[in-house]
DRENLODREN-506453 format. One record per residue (C-alpha): x, y, z. Coordinates in steps of 0.05 Angstrom, whole numbers, padded with zeros to 5 digits, always signed. Layout:
// residues N
XYZ;...
This chain:
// residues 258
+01751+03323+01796;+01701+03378+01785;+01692+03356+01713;+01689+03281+01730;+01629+03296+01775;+01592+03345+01728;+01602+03274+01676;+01561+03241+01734;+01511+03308+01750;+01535+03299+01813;+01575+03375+01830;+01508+03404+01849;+01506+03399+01926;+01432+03376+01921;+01457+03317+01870;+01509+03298+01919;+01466+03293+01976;+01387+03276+01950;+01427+03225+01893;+01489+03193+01910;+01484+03190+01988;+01420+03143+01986;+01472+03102+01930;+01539+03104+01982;+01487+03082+02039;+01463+03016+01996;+01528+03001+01971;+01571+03004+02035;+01536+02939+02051;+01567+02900+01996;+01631+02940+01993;+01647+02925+02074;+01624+02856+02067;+01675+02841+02008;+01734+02875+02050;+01717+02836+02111;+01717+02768+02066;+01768+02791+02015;+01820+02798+02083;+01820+02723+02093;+01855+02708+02024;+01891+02772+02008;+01926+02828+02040;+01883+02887+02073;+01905+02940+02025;+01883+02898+01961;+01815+02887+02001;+01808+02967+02021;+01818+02992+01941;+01775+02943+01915;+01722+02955+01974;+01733+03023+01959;+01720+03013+01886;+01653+02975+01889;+01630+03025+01937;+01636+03089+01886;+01617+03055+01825;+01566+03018+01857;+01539+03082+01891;+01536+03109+01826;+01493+03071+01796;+01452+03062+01857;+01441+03127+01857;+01414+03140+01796;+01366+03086+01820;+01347+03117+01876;+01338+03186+01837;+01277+03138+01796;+01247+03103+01850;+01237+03166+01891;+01207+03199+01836;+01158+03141+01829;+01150+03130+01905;+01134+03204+01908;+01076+03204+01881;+01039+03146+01920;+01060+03187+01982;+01033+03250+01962;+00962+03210+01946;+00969+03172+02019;+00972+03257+02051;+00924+03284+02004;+00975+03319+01969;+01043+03352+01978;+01038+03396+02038;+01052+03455+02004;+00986+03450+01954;+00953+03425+02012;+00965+03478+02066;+00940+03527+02018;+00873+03500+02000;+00820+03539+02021;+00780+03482+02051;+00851+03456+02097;+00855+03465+02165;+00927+03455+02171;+00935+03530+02182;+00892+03588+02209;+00862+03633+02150;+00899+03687+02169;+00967+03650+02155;+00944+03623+02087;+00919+03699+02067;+00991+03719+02083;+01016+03664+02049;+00982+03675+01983;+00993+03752+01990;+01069+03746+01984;+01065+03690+01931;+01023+03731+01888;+01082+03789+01900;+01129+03732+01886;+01107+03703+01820;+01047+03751+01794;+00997+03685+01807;+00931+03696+01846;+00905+03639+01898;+00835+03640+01904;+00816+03645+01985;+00751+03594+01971;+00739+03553+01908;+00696+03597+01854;+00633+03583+01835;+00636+03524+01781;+00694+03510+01793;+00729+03439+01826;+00791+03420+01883;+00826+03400+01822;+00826+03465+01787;+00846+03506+01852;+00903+03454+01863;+00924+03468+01792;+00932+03537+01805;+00966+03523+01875;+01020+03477+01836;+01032+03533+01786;+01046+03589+01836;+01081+03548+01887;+01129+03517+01827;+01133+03592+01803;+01154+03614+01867;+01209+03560+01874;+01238+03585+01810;+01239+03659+01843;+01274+03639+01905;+01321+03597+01877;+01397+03631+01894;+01358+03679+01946;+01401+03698+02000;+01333+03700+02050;+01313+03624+02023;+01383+03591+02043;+01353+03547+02093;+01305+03527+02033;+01361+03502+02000;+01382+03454+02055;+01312+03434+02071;+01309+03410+02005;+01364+03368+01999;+01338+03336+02066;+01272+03323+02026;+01310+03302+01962;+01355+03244+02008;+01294+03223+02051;+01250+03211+01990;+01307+03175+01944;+01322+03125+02000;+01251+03115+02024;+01247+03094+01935;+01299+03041+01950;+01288+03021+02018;+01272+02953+02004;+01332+02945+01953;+01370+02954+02022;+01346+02906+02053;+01351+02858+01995;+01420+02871+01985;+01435+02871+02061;+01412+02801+02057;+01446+02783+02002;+01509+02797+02036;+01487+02769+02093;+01480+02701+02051;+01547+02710+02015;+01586+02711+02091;+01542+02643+02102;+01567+02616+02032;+01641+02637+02047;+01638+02596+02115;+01613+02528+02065;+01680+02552+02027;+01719+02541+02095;+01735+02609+02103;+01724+02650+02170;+01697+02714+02152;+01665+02737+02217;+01667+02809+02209;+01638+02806+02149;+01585+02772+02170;+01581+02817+02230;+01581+02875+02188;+01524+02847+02144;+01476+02828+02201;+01492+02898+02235;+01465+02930+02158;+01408+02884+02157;+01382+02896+02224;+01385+02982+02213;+01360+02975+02140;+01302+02939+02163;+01285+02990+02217;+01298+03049+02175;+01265+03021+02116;+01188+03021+02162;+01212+03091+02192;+01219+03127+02127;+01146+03141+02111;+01136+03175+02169;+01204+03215+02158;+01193+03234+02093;+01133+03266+02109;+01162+03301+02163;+01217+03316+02119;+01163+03353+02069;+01134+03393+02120;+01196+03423+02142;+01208+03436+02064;+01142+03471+02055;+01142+03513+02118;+01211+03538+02094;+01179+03557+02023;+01128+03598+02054;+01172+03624+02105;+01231+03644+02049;+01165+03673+02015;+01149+03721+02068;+01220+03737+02089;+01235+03757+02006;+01167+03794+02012;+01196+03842+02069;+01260+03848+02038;+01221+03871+01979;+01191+03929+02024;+01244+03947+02057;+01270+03962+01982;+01225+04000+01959;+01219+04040+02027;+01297+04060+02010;+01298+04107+01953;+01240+04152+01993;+01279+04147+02054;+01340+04174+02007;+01301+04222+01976;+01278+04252+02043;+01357+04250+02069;+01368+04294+02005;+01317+04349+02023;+01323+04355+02091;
């Protein structure tokens, strides 16, 4: 099984959740709808495995769908907030957070990664070029605090971030394919067959993919937030850990002597 997901890049937790989730969530709509219309021509276990078998294959390729349209919807987001929050919060000219934050901030990245964020933008120099240098540390510092046992939360905040911004990239494709169903229950009934629970099933996905789909802006963002907070925060809490460290051999040392 293990091998059959790695085939599909999908035995990374992140994968799992950020790729194939959004992919299960857009294809349980045509899955349940064809199991709710196959029942009234064949027997219910025929209708679960091949319900069940549109749903993962479907999901799959859904997924990797919703992987590329994130991607691409990413970036129109970031330009609608000015930026990802974590270049933005550490601009110098931001007001997101208090100076004395961002100096702590930039104190343990530069620990971190060996990168230097200037406090104010030098003279000749542009936005542009200090949000260059943000993107380098703060990428750096990902990289460092990957597998950290004080970024753990990081982890989890970014799989949250991952699925929020993959489904906001197909949001629409929901509600396309929602309908679709939704159409397929109404051609079934011209057929003479009775399939209301599939077509109860299909309005039900229609009416929350529709809602969710204007929510998700606003979640994703919050979503990013929460992601960079935890960044800086994992920063600071590996920066501490890095004291306490080097505080350790003295403090053995001293043990020794006395």
């Amino acid at each position: 099984m293990r091998l059959f997901l790695q085939f599909f890049s999908l035995s990374d937790r992140y994968e799992r959740k950020a790729r194939l989730l959004p992919g299960l969530l857009l294809a349980a709509v045509p899955a349940l709808t064809a199991w709710a219309v196959m029942q009234e021509f064949t027997t219910w276990y025929t209708a679960a495995s091949s319900a069940v078998g549109v749903e993962f294959l479907a999901a799959i390729l859904l997924g990797h769908l919703a992987r590329a349209r994130g991607r691409s919807g990413e970036d129109h987001l970031w330009k609608s907030w000015g930026g990802p929050p974590t270049t933005r919060w550490l601009r110098p000219s931001d007001q997101s957070c208090s100076d004395q934050q961002k100096t702590k901030w930039r104190g343990a990245i530069k620990r971190i990664t060996g990168l230097s964020l200037p406090a104010s933008i030098p003279q000749g120099g542009s936005q542009d070029g200090v949000d260059l240098q943000i993107a380098d540390a703060t990428r750096q510092l990902r990289y460092a605090l990957r597998g950290r046992p004080e970024a753990s939360i990081l982890a989890t905040h970014n799989e949250d971030y991952g699925f929020a911004r993959n489904l906001y990239g197909v949001r629409w494709y929901w509600v396309f394919i929602s309908l679709a169903s939704l159409a397929g229950c109404g051609v079934a009934f011209g057929f003479g067959l009775r399939p209301y629970l599939g077509l109860a099933v299909a309005a039900a996905f229609t009416i929350a993919s529709i809602l969710i789909a204007r929510e998700l802006p606003d979640y994703v963002r919050r979503c990013a937030d929460r992601y960079a907070e935890s960044l800086f925060a994992s920063a600071i809490l590996v920066n501490q850990a890095m004291d306490e460290a080097a505080k350790q051999p003295k403090d053995a040392t001293a043990g020794k002597t006395s």
